[in-house]
C-alpha positions as CSV (number, residue, x, y, z in Angstrom):
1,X,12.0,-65.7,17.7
2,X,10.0,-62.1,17.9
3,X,11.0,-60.8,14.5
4,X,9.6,-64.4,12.8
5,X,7.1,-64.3,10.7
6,X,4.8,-67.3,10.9
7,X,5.0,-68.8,7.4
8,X,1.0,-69.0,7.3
9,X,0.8,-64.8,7.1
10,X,4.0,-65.1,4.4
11,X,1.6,-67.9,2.1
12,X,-1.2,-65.6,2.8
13,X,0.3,-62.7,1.4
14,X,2.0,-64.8,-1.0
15,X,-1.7,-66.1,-2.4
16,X,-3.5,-62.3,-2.1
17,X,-0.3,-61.2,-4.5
18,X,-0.6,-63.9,-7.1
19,X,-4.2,-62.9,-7.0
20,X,-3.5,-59.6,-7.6
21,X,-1.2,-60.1,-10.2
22,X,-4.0,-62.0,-12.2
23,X,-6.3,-58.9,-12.0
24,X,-3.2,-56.4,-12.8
25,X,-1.0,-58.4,-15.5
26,X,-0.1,-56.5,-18.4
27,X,1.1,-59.2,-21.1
28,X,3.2,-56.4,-23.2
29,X,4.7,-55.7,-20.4
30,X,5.4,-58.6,-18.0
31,X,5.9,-61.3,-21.3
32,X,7.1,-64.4,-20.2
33,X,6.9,-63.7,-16.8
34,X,2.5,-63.4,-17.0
35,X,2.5,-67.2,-16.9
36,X,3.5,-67.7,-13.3
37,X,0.9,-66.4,-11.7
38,X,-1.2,-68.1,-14.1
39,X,0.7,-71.4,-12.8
40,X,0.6,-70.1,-8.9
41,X,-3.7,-69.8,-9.5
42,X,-3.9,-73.1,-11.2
43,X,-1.8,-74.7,-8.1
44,X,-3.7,-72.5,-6.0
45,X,-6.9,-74.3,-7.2
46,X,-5.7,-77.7,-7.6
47,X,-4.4,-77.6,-3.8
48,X,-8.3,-77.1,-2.9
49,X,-9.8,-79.5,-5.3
50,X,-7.5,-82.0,-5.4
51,X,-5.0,-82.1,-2.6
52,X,-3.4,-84.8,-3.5
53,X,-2.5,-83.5,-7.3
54,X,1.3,-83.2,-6.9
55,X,1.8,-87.2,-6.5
56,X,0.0,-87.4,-10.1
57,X,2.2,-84.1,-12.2
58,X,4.5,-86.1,-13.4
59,X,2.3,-88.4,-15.0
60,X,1.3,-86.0,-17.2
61,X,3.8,-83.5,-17.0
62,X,3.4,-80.1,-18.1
63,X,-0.1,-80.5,-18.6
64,X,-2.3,-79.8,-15.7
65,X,-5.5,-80.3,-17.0
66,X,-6.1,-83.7,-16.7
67,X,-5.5,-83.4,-13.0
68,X,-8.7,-81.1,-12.7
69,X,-10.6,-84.1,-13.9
70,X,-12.1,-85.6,-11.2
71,X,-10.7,-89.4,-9.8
């Protein structure tokens, strides 16, 4: 379709913005809503680290530290 988008310029962006947000975030102002790009980065990372880290979030859910540790 000529007006598509290919999704891998919309996750580009996507990444670049959560990025920017981390540099930009104002925590009086955005409150609750600072923490998702804080999640976004930390899947961001573990996508590049650990590709596989999504089989193991529920085994310690909420809590994505101990998928940083290395297997």
């Amino acid at each position: 379709m000529p007006d598509c988008t290919p999704f891998s310029n919309v996750a580009a962006h996507a990444g670049e913005q959560t990025l920017d947000e981390l540099h930009h975030v104002e925590l009086g102002t955005a409150k609750r809503t600072a923490v998702y790009s804080f999640g976004a980065a930390e899947g961001m990372l573990l996508d590049r680290l650990h590709p596989d880290w999504k089989v193991h979030y529920f085994d310690h859910m909420f809590a994505l530290g101990p998928l940083f540790e290395s297997p």
